[in-house]
C-alpha positions as YAML, in Angstrom:
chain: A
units: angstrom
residues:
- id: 1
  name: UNK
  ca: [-25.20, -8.89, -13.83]
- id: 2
  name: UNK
  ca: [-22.03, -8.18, -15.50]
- id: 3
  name: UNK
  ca: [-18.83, -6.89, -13.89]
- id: 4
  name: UNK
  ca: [-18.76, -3.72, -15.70]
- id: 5
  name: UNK
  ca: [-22.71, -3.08, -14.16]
- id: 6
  name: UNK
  ca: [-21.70, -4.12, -10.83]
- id: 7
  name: UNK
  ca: [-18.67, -1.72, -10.46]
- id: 8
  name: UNK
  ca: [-20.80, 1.42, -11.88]
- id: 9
  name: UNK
  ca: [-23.41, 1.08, -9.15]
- id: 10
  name: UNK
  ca: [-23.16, 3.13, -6.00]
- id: 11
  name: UNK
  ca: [-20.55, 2.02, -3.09]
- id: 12
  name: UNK
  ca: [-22.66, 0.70, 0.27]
- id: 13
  name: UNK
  ca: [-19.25, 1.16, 1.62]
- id: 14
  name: UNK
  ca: [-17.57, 3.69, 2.92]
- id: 15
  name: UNK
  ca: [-17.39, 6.86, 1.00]
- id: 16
  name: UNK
  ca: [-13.82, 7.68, -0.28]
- id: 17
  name: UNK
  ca: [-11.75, 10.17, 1.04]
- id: 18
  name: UNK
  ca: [-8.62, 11.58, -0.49]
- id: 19
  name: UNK
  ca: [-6.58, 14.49, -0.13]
- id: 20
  name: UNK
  ca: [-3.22, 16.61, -0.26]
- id: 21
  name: UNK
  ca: [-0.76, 16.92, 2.53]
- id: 22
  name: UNK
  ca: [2.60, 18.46, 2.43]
- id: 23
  name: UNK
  ca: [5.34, 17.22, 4.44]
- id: 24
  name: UNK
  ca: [7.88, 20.46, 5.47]
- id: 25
  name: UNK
  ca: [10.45, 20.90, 7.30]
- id: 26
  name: UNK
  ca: [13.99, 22.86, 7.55]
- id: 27
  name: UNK
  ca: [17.13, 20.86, 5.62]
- id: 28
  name: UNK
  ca: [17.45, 17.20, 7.10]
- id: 29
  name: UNK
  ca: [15.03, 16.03, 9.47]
- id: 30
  name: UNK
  ca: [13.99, 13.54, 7.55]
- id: 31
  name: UNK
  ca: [10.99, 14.31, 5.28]
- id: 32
  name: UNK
  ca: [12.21, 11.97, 2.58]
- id: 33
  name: UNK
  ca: [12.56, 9.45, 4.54]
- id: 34
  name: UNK
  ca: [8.79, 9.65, 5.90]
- id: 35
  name: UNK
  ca: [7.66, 10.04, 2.53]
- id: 36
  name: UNK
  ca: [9.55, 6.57, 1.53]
- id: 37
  name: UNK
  ca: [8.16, 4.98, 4.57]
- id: 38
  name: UNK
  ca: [4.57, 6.11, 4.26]
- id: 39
  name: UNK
  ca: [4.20, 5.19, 0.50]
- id: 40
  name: UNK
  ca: [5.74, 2.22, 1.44]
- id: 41
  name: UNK
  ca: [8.73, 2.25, -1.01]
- id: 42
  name: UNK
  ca: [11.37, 4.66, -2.26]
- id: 43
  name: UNK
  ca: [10.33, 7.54, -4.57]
- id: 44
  name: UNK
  ca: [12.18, 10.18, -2.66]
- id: 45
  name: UNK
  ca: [15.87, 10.41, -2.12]
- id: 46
  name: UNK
  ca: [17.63, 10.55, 0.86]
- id: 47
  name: UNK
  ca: [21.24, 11.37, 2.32]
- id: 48
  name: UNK
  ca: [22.47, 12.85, 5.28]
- id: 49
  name: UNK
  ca: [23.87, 15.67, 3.38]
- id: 50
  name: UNK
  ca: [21.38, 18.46, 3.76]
- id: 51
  name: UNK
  ca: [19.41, 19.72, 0.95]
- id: 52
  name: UNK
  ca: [18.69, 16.10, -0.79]
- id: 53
  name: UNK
  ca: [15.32, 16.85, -2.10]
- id: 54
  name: UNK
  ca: [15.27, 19.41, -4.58]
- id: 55
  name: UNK
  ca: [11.83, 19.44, -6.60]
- id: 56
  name: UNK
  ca: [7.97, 18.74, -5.35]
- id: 57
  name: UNK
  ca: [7.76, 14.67, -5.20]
- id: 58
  name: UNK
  ca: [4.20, 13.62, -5.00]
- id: 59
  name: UNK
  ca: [4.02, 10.07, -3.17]
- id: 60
  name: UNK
  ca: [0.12, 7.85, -3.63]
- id: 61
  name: UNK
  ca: [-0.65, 5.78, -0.83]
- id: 62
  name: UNK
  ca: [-4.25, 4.24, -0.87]
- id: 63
  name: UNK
  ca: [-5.26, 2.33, 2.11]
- id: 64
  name: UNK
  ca: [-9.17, 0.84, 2.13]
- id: 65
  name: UNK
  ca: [-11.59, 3.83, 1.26]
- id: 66
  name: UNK
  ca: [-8.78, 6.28, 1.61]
- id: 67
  name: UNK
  ca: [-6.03, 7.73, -0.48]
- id: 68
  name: UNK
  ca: [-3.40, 9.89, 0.55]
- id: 69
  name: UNK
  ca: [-1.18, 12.10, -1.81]
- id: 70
  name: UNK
  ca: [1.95, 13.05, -0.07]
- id: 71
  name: UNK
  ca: [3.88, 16.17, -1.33]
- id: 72
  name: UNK
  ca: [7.40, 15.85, 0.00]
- id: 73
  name: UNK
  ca: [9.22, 19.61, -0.56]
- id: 74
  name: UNK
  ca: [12.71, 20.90, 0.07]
- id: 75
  name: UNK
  ca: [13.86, 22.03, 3.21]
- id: 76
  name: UNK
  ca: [13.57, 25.59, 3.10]
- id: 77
  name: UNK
  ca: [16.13, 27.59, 2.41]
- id: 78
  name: UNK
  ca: [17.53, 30.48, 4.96]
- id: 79
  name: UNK
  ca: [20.11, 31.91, 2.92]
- id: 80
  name: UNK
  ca: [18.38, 32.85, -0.68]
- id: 81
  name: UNK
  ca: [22.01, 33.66, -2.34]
- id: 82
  name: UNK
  ca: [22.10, 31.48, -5.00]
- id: 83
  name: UNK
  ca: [19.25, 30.96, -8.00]
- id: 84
  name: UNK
  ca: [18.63, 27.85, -7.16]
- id: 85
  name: UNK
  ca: [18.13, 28.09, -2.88]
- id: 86
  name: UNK
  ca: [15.27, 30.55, -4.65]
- id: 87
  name: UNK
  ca: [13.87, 28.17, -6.76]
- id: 88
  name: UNK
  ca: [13.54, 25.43, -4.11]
- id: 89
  name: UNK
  ca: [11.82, 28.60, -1.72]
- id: 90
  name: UNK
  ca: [9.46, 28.82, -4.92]
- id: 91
  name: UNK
  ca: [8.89, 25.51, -5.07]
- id: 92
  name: UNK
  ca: [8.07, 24.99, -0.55]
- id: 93
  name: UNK
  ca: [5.50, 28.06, -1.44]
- id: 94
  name: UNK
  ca: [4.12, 26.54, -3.90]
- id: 95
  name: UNK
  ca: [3.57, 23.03, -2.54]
- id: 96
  name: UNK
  ca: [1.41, 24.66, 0.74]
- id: 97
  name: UNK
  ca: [-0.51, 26.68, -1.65]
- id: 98
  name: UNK
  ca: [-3.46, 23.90, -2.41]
- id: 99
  name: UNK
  ca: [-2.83, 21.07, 0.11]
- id: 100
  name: UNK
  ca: [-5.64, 20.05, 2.60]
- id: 101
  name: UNK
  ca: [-3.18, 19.04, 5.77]
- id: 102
  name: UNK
  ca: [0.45, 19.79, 6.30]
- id: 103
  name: UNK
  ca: [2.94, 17.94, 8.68]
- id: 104
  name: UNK
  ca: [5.36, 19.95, 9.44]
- id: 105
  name: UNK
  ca: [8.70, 18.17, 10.48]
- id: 106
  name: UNK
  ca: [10.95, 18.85, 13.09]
- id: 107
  name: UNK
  ca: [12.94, 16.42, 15.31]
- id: 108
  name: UNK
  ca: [11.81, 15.32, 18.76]
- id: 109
  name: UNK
  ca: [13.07, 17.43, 21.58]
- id: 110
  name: UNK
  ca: [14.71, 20.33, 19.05]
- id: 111
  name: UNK
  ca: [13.22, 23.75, 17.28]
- id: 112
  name: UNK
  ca: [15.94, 26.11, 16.37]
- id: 113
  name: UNK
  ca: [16.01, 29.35, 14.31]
- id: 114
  name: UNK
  ca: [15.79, 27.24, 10.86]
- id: 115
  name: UNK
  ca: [12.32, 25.38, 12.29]
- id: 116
  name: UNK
  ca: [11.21, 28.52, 13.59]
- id: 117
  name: UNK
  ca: [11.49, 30.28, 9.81]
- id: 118
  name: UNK
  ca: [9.39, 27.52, 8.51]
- id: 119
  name: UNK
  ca: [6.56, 27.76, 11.09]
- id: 120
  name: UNK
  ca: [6.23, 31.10, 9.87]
- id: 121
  name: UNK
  ca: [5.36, 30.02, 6.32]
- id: 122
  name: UNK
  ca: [2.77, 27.79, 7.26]
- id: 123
  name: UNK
  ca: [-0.76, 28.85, 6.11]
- id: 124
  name: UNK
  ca: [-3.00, 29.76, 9.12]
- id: 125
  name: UNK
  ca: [-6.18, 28.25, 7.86]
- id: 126
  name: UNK
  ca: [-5.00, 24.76, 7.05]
- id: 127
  name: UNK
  ca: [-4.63, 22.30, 10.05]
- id: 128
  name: UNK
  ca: [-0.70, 21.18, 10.83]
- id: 129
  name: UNK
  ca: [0.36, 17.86, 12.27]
- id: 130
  name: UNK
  ca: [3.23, 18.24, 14.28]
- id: 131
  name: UNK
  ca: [5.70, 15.38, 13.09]
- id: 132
  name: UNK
  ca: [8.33, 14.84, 16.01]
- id: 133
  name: UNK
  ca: [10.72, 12.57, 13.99]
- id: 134
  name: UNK
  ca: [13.56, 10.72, 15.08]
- id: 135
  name: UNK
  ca: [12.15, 9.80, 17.95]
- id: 136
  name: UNK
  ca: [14.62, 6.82, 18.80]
- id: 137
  name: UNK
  ca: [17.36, 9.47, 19.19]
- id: 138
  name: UNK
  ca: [15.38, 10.85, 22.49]
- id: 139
  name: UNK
  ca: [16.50, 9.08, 25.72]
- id: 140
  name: UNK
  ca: [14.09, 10.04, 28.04]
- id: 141
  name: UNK
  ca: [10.71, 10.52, 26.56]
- id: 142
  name: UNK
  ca: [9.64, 12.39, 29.36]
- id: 143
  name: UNK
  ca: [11.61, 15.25, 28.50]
- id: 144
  name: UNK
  ca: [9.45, 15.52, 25.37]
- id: 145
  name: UNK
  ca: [6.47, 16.72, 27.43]
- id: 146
  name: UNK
  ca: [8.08, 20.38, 28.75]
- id: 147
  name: UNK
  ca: [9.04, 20.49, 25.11]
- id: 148
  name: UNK
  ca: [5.52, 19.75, 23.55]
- id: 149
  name: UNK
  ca: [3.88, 22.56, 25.90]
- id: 150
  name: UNK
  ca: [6.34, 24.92, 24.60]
- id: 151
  name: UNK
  ca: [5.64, 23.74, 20.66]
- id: 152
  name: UNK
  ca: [1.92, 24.55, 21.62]
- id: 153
  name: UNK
  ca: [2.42, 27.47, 22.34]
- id: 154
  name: UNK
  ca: [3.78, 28.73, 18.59]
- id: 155
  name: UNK
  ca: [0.58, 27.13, 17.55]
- id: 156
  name: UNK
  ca: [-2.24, 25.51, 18.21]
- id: 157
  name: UNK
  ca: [-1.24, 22.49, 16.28]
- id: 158
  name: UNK
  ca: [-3.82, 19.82, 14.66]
- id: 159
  name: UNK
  ca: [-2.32, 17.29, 16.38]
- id: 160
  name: UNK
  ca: [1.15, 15.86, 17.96]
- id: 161
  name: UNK
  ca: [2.69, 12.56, 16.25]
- id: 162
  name: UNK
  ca: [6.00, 11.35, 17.89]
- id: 163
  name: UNK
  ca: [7.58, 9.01, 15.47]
- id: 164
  name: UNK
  ca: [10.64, 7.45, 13.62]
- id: 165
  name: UNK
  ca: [10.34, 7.64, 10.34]
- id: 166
  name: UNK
  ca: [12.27, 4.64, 9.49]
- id: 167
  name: UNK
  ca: [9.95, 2.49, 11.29]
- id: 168
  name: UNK
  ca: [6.82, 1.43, 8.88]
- id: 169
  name: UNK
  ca: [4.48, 1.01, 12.18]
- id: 170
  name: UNK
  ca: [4.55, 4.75, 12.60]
- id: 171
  name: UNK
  ca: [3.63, 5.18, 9.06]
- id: 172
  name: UNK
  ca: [0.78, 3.91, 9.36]
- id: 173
  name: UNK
  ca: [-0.32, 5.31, 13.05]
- id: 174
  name: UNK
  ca: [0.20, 8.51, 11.35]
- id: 175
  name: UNK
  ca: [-1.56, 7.84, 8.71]
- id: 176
  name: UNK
  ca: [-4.60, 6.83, 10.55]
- id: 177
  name: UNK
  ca: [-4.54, 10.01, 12.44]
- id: 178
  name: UNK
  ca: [-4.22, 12.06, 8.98]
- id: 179
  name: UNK
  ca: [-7.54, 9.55, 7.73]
- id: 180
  name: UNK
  ca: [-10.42, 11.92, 9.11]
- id: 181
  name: UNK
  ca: [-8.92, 15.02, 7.98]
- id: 182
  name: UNK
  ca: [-9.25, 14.45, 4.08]
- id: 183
  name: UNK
  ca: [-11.86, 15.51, 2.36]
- id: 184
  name: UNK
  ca: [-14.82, 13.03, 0.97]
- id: 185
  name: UNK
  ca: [-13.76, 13.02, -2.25]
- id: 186
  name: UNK
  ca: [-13.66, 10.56, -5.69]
- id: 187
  name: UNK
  ca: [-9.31, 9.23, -5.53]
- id: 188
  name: UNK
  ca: [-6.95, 11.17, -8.02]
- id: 189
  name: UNK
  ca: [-4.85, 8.12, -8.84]
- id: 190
  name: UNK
  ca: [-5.69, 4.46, -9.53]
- id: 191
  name: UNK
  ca: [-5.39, 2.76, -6.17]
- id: 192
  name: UNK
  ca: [-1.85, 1.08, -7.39]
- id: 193
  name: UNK
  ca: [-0.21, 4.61, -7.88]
- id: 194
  name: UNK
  ca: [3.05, 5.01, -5.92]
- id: 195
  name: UNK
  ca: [3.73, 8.77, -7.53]
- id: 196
  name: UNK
  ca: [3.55, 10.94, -10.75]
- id: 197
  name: UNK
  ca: [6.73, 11.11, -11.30]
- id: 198
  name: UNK
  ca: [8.36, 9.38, -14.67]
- id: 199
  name: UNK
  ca: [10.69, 6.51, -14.46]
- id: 200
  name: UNK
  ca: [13.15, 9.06, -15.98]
- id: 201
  name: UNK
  ca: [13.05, 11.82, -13.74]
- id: 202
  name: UNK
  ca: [13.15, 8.61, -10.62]
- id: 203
  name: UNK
  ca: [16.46, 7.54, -12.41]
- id: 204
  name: UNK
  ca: [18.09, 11.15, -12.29]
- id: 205
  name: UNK
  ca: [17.05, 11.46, -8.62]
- id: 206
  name: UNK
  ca: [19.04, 7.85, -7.79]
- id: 207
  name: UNK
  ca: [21.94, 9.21, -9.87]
- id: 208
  name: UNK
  ca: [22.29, 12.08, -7.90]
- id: 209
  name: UNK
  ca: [21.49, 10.28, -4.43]
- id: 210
  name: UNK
  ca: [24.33, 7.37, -4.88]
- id: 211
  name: UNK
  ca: [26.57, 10.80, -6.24]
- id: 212
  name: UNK
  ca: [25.92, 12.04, -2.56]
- id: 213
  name: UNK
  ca: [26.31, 9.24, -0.87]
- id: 214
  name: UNK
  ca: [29.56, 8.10, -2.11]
- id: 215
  name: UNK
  ca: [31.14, 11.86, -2.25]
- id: 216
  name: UNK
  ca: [30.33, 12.59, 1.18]
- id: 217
  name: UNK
  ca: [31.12, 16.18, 2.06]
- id: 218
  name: UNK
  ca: [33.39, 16.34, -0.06]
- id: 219
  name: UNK
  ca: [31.25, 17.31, -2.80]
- id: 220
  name: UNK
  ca: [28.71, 20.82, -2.61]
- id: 221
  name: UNK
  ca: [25.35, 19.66, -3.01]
- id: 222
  name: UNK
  ca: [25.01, 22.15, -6.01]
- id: 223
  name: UNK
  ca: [25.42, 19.41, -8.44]
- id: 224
  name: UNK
  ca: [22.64, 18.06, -10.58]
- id: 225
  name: UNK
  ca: [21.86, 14.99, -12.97]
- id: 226
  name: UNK
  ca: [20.69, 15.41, -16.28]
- id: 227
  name: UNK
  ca: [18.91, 12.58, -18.22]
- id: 228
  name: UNK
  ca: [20.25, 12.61, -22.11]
- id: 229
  name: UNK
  ca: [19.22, 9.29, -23.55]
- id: 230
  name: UNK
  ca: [16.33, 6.83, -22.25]
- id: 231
  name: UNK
  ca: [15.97, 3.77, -24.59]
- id: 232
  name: UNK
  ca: [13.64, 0.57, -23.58]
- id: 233
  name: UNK
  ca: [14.06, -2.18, -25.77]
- id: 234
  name: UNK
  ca: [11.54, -4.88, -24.14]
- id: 235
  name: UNK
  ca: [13.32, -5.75, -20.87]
- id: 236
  name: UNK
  ca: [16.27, -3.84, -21.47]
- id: 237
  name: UNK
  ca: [16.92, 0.01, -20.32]
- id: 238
  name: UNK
  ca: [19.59, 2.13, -21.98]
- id: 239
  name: UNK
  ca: [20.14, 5.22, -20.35]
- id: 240
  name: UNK
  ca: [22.92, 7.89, -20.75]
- id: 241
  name: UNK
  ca: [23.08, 10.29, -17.81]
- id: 242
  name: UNK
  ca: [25.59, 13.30, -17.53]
- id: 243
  name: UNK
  ca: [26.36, 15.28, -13.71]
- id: 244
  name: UNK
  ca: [26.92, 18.45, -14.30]
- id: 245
  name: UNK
  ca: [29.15, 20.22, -11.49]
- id: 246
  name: UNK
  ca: [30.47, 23.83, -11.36]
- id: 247
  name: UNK
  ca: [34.30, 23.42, -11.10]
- id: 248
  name: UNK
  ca: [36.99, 20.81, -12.39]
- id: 249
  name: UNK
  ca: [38.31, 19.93, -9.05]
- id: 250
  name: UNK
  ca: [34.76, 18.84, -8.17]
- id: 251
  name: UNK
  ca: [34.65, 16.63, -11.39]
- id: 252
  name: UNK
  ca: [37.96, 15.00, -10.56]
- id: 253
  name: UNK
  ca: [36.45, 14.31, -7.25]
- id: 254
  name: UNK
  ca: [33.51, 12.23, -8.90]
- id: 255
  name: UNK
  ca: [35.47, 10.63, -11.28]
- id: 256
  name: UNK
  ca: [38.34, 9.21, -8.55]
- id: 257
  name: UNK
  ca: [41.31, 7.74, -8.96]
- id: 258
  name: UNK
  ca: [41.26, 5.82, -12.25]
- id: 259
  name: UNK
  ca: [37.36, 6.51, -12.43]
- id: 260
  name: UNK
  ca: [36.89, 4.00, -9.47]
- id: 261
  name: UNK
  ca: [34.32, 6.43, -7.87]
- id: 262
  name: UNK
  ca: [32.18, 7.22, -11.21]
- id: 263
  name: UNK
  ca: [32.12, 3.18, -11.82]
- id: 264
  name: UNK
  ca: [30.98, 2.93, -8.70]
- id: 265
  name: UNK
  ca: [28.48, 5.45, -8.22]
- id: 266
  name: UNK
  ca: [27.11, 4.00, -12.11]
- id: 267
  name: UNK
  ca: [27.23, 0.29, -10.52]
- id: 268
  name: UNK
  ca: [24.84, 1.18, -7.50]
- id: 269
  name: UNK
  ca: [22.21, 3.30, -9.33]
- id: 270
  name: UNK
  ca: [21.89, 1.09, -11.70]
- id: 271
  name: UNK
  ca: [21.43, -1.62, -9.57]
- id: 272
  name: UNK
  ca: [18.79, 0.29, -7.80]
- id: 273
  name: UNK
  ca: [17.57, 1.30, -11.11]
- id: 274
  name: UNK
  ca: [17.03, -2.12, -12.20]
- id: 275
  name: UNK
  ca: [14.99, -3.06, -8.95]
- id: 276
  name: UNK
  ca: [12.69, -0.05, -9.71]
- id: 277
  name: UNK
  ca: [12.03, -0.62, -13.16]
- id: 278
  name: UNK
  ca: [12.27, -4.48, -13.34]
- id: 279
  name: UNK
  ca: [14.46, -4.60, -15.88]
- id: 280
  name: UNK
  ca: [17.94, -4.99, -17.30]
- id: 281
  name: UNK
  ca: [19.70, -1.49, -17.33]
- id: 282
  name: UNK
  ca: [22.33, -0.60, -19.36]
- id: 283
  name: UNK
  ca: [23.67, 2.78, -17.61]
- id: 284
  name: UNK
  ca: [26.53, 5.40, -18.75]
- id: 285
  name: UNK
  ca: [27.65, 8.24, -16.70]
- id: 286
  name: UNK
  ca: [29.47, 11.34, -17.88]
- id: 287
  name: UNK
  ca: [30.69, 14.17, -15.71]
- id: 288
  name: UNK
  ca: [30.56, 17.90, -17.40]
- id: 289
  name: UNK
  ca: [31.51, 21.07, -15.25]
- id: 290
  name: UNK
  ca: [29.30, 23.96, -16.16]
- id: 291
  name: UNK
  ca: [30.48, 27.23, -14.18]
- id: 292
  name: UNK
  ca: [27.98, 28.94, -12.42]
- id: 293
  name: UNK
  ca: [24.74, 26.75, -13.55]
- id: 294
  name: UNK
  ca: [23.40, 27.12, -9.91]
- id: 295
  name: UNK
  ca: [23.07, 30.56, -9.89]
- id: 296
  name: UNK
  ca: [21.60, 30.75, -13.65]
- id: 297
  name: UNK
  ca: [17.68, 30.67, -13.82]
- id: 298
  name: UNK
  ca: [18.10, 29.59, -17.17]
- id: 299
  name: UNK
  ca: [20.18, 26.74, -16.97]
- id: 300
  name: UNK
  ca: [17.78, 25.37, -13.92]
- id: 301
  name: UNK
  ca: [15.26, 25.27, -16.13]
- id: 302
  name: UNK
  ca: [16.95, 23.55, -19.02]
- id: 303
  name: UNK
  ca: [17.52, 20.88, -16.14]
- id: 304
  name: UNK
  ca: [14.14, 20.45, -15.29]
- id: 305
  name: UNK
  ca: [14.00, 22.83, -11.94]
- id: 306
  name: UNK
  ca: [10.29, 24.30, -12.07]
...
């Protein structure tokens, strides 16, 4: 019997499961972060800076008959005054629209006003998994338990799941506990899929995270990366990337004294760049100011926001 027949015969093993499940949550509790950890490797940014994640990353994780397609979203967005806090609203509405399970994240011990607008968005006929993250932060876990029963009582959640997010153990306890509730159903990736995002829109997204990280607060998080050239000569990458801001000062900020912070910020990503793509990168930054593109529903989308 040849390989081809074998493989097109029916499984005696289990039957496959697979399924959608959105991971929510107010600004900065750490949904990236649990997305990295339960793929098992980065395709989300992070920072501490609130409002990191700014489009619908879809993470693949297939372990034995099951496979589980992660949809990490912004953190919604109280204050809608700008075009693009509305677009990232759009974009949290959109992810809960067709998932199968959501975990909604909060951290362990706290709910405030901002996790309370979320629960509200939640659809009421899907199950939720209550993510406590950050659980290492809590002293005395049995100060969790007064705070559970009052968590229960906003809703009757699916279950409870007190984790850290940085800590790949809890990954996978959670993702055991997710296992029964998706649906019997053929995969929707090849079993080595990590996400469906491009290796270009990955390389904006590190960009933008190292921009972040080295700016601090210093720099509004209403500045984007824009991908303008993408070149792959064998094992070679050239890539030209511009980050577009809104004012000069904030340009001069990026740039640094004698464009020490730019190299740097170039030198990191494309470091990290190189690591994703297993390749030599060849990376050049520019910094543009473009007045006002956060509030302009046209300029999002010529930068990619859906």
């Amino acid at each position: 019997m040849t390989e081809e027949n074998r493989t097109s015969e029916p499984s005696e093993g289990p039957a496959q499961r697979c399924g959608l499940i959105a991971i929510v949550g107010r600004p900065n509790v750490g949904k990236s972060t649990l997305l990295n950890a339960l793929v098992g490797q980065k395709v989300s940014i992070t920072s501490r800076k609130a409002q990191t994640t700014r489009h619908r990353i879809t993470g693949v994780r297939t372990v034995e008959e099951a496979q589980f397609v992660f949809v990490d979203t912004p953190g919604f967005q109280t204050k809608h005054g700008t075009a693009l806090n509305r677009n990232l609203n759009r974009t949290v509405h959109g992810a809960l629209g067709d998932v199968d399970v959501v975990l909604f994240v909060v951290e362990a011990g706290k709910f405030g006003l901002d996790d309370a607008k979320v629960l509200d968005l939640l659809p009421k006929d899907k199950p939720v998994v209550l993510v406590a993250n950050k659980l290492d932060t809590v002293h005395r876990r049995a100060e969790l338990m007064p705070w559970l029963k009052s968590m229960q009582e906003r809703r009757n959640f699916e279950e409870f799941v007190p984790l850290s997010a940085t800590k790949d153990a809890d990954a996978l306890r959670l993702m055991q506990i997710l296992k029964p509730h998706l649906p019997q159903q053929d995969w929707y990736y090849d079993s080595e899929a990590l996400t469906d995002r491009s290796e270009r829109f990955l390389a904006s997204e590190l960009i933008r995270e190292k921009l972040f990280r080295l700016t601090g607060d210093e720099l509004p998080y209403s500045a984007t990366v824009v991908i303008d050239r993408w070149e792959e000569e064998g094992q070679l990458r050239r890539i030209s990337a511009t980050i577009v801001v809104e004012r000069d000062a904030q340009k001069g900020m990026i740039i640094g004294h004698a464009g020490e912070r730019l190299k740097r910020i170039g030198s990191e990503a494309r470091q990290e760049l190189e690591r994703l793509t297993e390749s030599r990168v060849f990376l050049e930054l520019w910094v543009k100011v473009r007045s006002g593109w956060a509030d302009s529903e046209e300029h999002l989308r010529s930068y990619g926001y859906e």
